[in-house]
DOMI-893988 format. One record per residue: residue number from 0; x, y, z of N, C-alpha, C in turn; residue in three letters. Coordinates in nm, 4 decimals, m for minus. Each point is the difference from the previous one (the first is absolute). Example, Ala and Ser with C-alpha at 12.3 -4.5 7.8 and 13.67 -1.06 7.14 Angstrom:
<recs>
<rec 0; <1.3190; m0.5690; 0.7800>; <m0.0890; 0.1190; 0.0000>; <0.0900; 0.1200; 0.0000>; ALA>;
<rec 1; <m0.0350; 0.1050; m0.0720>; <0.0820; 0.1190; 0.0060>; <m0.0770; 0.1090; 0.0730>; SER>;
</recs>
This chain:
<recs>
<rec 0; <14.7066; 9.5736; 0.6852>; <0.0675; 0.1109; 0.0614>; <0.0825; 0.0707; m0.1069>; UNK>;
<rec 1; <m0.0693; 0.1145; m0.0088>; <0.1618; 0.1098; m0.0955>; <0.1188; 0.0244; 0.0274>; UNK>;
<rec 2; <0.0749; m0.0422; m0.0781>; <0.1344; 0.0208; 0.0259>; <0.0777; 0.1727; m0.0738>; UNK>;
<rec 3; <0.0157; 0.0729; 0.0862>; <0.1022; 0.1069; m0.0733>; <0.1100; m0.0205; m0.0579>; UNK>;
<rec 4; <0.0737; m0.1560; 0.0722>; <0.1317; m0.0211; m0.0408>; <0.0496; m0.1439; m0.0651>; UNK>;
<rec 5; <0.0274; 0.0135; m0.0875>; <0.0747; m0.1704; m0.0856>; <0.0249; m0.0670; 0.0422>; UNK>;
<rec 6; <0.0886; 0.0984; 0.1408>; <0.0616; m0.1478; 0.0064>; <m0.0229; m0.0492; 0.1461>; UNK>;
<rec 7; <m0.1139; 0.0696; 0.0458>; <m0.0981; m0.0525; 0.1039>; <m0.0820; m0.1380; m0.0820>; UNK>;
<rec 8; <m0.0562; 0.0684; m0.1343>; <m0.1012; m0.1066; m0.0301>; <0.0858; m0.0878; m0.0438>; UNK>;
<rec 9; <0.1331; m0.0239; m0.0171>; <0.0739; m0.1020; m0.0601>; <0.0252; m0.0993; 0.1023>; UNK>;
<rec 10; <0.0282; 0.0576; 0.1272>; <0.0170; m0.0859; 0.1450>; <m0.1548; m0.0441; 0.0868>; UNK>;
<rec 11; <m0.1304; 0.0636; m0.0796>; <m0.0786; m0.0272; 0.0260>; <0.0267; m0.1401; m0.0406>; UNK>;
<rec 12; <m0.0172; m0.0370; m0.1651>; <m0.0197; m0.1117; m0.0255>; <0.0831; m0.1005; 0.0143>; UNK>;
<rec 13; <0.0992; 0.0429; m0.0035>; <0.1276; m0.0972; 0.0644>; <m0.0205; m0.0742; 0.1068>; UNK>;
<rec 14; <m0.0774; 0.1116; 0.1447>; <m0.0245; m0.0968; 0.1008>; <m0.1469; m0.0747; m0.0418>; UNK>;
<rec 15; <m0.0575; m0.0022; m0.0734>; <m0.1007; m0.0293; m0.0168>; <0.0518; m0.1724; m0.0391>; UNK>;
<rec 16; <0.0988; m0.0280; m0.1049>; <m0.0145; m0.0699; m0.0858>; <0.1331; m0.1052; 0.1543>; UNK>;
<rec 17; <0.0803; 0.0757; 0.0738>; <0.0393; m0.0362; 0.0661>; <m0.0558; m0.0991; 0.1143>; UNK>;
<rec 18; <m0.0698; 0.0782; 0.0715>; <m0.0740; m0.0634; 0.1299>; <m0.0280; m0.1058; m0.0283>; UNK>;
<rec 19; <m0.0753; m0.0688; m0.0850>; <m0.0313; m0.1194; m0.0338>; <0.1041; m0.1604; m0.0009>; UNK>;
<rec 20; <0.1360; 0.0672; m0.0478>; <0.1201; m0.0890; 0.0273>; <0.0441; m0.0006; 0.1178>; UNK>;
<rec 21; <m0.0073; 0.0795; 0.1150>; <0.1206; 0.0013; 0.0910>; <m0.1317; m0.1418; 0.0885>; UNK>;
<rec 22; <0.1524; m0.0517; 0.1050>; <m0.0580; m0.0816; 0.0267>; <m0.1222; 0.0343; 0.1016>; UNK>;
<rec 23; <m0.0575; m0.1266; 0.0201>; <m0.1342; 0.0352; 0.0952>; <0.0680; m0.0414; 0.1540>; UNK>;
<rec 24; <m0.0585; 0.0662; 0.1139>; <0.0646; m0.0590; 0.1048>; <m0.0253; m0.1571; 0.0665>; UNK>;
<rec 25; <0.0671; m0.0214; 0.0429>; <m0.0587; m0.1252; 0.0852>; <m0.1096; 0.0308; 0.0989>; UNK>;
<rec 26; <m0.0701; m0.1725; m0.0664>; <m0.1372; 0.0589; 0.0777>; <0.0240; m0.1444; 0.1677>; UNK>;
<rec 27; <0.0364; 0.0866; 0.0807>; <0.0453; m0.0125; 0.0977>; <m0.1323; m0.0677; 0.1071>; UNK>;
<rec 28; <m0.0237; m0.1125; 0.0497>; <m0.0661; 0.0043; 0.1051>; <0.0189; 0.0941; 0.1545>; UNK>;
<rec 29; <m0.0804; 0.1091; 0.0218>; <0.0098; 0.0674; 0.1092>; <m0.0483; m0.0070; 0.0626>; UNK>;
<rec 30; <m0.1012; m0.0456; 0.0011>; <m0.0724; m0.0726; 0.1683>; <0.0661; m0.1258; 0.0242>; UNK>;
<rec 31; <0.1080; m0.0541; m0.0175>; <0.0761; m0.0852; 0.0392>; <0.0690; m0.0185; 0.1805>; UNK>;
<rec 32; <m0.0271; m0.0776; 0.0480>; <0.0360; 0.0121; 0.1106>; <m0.0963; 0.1215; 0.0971>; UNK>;
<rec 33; <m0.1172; 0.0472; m0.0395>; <m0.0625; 0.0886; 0.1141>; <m0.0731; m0.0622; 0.0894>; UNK>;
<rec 34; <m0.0529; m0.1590; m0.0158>; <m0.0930; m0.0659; 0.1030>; <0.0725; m0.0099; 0.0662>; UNK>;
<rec 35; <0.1228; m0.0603; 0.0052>; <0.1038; m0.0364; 0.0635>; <0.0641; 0.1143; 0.1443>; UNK>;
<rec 36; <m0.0180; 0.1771; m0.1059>; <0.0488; 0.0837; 0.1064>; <m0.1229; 0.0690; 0.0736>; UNK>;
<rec 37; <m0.0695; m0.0155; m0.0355>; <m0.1224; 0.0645; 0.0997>; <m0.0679; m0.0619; 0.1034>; UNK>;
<rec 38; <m0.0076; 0.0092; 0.0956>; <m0.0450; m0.0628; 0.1570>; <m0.1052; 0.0396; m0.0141>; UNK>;
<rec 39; <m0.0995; m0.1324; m0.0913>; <m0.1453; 0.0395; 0.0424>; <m0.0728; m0.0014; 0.1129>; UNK>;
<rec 40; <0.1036; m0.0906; 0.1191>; <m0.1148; m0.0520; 0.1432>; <0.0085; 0.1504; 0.0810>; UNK>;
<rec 41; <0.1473; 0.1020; m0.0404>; <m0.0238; 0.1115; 0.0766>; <m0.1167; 0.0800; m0.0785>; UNK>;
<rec 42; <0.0104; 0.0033; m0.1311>; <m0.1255; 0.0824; m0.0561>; <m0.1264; 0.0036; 0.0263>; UNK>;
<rec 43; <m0.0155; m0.1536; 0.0372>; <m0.1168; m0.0565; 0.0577>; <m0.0653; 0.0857; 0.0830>; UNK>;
<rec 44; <0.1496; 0.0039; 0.1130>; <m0.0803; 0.0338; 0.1173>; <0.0145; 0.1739; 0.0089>; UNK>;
<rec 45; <0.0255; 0.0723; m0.0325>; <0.0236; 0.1190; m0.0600>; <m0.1144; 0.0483; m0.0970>; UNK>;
<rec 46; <m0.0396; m0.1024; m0.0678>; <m0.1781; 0.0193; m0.0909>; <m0.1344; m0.0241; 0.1213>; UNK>;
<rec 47; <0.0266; m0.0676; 0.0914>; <m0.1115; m0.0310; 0.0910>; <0.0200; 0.0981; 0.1186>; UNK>;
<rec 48; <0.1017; 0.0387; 0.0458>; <m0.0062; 0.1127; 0.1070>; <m0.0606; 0.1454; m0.0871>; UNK>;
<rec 49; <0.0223; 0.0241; m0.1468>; <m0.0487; 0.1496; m0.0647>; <m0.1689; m0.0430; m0.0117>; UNK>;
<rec 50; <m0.0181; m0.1336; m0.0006>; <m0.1273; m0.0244; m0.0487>; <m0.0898; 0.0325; 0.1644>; UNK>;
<rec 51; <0.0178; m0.0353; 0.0959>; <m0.0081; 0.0433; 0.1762>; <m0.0420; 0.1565; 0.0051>; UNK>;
<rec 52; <0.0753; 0.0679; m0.0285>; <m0.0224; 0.1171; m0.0340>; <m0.0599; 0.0747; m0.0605>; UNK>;
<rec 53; <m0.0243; m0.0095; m0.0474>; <m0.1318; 0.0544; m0.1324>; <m0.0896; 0.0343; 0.1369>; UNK>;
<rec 54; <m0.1196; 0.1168; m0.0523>; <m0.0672; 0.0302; 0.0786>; <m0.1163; m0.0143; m0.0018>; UNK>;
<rec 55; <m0.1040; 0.0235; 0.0532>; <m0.0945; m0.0234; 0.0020>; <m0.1030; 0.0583; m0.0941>; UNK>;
<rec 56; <m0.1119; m0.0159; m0.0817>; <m0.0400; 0.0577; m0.1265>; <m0.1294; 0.0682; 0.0630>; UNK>;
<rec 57; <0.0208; 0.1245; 0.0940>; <m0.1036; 0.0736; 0.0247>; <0.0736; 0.1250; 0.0073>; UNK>;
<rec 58; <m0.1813; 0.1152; m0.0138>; <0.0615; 0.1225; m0.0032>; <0.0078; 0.0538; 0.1293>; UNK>;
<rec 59; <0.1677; 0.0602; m0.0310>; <0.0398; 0.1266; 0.1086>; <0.0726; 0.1255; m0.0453>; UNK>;
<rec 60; <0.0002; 0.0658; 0.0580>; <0.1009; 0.1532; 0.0709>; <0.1424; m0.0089; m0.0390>; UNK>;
<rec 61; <0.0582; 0.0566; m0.1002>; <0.1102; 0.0325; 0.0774>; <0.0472; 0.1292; 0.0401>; UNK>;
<rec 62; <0.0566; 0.0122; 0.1147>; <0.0039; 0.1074; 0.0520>; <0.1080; 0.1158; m0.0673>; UNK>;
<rec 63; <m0.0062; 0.1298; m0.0181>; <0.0696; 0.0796; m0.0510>; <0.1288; 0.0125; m0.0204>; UNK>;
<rec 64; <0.0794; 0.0443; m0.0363>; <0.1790; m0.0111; 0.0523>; <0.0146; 0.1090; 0.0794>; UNK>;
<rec 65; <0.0621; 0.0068; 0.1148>; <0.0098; 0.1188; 0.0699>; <0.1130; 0.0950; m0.0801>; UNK>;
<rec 66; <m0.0446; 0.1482; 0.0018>; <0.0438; 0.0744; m0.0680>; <0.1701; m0.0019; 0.1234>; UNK>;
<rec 67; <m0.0234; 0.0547; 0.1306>; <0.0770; 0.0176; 0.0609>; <0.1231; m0.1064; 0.0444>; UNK>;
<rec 68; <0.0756; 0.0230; 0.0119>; <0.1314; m0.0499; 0.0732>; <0.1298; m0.0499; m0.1806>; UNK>;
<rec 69; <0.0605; m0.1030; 0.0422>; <0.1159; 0.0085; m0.1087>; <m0.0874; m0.0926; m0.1850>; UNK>;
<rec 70; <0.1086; m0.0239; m0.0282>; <m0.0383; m0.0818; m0.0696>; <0.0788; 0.0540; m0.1420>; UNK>;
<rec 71; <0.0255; 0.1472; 0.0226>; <0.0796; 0.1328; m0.0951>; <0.1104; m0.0813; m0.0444>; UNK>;
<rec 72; <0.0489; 0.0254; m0.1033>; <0.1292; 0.0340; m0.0201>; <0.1182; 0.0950; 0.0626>; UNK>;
<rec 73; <0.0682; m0.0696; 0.0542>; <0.1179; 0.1282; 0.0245>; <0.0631; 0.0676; m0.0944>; UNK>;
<rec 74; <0.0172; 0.1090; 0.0481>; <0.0793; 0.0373; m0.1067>; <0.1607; m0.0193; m0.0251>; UNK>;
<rec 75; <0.0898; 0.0036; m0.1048>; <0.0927; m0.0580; m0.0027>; <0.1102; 0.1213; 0.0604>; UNK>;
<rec 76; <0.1134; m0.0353; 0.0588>; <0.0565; 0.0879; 0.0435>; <0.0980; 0.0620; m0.1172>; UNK>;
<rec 77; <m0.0226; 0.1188; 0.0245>; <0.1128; 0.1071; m0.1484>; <0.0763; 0.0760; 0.0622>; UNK>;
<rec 78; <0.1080; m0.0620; m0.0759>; <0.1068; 0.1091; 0.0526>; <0.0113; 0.0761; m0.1069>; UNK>;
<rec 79; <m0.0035; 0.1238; 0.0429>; <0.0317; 0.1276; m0.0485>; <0.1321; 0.0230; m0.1010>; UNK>;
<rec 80; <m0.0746; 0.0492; m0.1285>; <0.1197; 0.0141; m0.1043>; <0.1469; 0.0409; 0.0264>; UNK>;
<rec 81; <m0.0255; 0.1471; 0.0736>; <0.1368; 0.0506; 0.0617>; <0.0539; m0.0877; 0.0818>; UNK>;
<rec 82; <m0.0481; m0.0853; 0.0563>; <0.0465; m0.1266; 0.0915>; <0.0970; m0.0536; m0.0633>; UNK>;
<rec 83; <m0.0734; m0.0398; m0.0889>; <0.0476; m0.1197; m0.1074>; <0.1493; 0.0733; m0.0684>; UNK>;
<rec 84; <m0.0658; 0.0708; m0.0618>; <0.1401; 0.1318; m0.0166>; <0.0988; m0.0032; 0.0554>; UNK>;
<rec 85; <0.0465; 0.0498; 0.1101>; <0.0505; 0.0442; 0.0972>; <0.0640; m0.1674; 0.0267>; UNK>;
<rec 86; <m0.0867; m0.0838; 0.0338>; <0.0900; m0.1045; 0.0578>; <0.1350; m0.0581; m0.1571>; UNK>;
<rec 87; <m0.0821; 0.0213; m0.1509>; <0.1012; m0.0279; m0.0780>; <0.1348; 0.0843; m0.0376>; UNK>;
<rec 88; <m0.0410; 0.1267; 0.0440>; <0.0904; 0.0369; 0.0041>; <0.0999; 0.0140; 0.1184>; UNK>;
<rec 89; <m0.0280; m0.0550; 0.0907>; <0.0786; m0.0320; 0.1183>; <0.0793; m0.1577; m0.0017>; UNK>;
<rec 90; <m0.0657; m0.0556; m0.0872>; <0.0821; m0.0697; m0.0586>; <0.1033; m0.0173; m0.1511>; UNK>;
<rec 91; <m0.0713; 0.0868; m0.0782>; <0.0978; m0.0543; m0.1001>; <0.0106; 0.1671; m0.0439>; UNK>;
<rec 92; <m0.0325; 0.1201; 0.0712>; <0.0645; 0.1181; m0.0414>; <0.1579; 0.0125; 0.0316>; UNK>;
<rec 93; <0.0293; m0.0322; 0.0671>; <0.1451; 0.0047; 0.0160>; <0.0971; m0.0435; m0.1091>; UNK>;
<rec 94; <m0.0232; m0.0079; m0.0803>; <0.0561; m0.0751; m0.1504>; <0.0749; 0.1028; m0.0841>; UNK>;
<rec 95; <0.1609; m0.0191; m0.0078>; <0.0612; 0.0732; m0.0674>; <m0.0339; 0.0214; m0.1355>; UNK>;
<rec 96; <m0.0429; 0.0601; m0.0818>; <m0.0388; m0.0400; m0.1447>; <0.1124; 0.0595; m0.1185>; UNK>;
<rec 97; <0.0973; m0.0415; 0.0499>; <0.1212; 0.1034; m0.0942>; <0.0480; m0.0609; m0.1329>; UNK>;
<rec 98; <m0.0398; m0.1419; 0.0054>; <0.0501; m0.1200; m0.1019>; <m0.1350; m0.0258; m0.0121>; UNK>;
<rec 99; <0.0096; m0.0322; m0.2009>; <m0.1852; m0.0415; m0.0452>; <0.0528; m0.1445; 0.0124>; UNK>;
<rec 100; <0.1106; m0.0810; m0.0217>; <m0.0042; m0.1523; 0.0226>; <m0.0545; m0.0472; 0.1473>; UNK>;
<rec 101; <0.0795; 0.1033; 0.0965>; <m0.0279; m0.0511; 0.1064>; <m0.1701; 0.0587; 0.0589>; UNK>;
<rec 102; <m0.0449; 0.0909; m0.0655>; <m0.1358; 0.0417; 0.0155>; <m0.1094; m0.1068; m0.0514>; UNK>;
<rec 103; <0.0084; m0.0623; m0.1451>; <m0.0452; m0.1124; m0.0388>; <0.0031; m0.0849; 0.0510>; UNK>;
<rec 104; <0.0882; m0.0780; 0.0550>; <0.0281; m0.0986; 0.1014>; <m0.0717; m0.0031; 0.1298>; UNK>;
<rec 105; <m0.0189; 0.1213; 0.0521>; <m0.0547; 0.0408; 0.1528>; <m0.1820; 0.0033; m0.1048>; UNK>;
<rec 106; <m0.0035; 0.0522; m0.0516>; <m0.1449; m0.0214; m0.0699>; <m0.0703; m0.1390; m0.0294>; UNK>;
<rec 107; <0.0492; m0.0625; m0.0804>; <m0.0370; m0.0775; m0.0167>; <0.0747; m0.1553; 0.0649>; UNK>;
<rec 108; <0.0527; 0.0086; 0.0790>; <0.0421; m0.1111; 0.1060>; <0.0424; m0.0138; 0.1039>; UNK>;
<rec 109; <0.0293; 0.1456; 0.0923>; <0.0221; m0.0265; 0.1786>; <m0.1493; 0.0764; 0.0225>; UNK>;
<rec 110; <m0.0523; 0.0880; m0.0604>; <m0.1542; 0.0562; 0.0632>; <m0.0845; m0.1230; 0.0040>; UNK>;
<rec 111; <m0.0299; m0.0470; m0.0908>; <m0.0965; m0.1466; m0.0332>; <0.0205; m0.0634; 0.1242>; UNK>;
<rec 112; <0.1520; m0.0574; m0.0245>; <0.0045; m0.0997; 0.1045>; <m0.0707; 0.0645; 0.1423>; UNK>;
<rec 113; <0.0917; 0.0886; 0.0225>; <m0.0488; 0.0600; 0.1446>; <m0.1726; 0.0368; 0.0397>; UNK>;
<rec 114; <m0.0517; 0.0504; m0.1003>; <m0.1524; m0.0178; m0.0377>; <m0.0323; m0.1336; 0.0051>; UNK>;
<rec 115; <0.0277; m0.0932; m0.0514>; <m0.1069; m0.1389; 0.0073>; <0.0824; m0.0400; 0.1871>; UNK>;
<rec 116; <0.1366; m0.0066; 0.0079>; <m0.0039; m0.0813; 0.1269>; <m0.0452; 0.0980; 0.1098>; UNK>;
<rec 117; <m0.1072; 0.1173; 0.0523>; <m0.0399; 0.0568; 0.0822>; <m0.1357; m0.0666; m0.0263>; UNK>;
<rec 118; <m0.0858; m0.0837; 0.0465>; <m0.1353; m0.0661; 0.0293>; <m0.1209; 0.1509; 0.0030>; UNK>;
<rec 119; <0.0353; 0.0861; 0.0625>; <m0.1090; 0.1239; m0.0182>; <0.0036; 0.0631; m0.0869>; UNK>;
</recs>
């Protein structure tokens, strides 16, 4: 790989010459304890009821999907920008803005709040 920069290729080889020392992880038994947690007699019977099922190996039909009735997506309900508008400023237009400390403050920490604790 070309390097444009020194001291890319300098940390190239650095980790290069690195990796090799750091330690290796523990090689951990992890299937430890899984015979123990898995309930094979329910699997059992959970493998022999899917096996019941299976169908029969001849040819048939299947019938079309009916075009008519639901199955759609709804659509999501929108409220209307000016909505949206209108309700923020019915809430937080009323705001004296005569002081920038106290304007900052109402900006960035009673709007928020009042924004996250309204759920809609």
């Amino acid at each position: 790989m070309p390097f444009s920069s020194p001291e890319w290729e300098k940390l190239s080889i650095f980790l290069n010459f690195l990796i090799p020392k750091l330690p290796a992880p523990r090689d951990e038994n992890l299937s430890k304890g899984i015979l123990e947690t898995v309930d094979m007699d329910s699997y059992r019977v959970e493998k022999q009821t899917a096996q019941r099922l299976t169908l029969a190996d001849e040819d048939r039909q299947i019938e079309p999907v009916p075009l008519e009735g639901g199955g759609q997506r709804s659509e999501p309900e929108l409220e209307r920008l000016s909505a949206i508008i209108q309700s923020f400023n019915d809430l937080f237009g009323n705001i004296d803005w005569a002081d920038s400390d106290r304007i900052r403050k109402l900006i960035t920490e009673e709007i928020p709040q009042r924004a996250a604790a309204d759920e809609a």
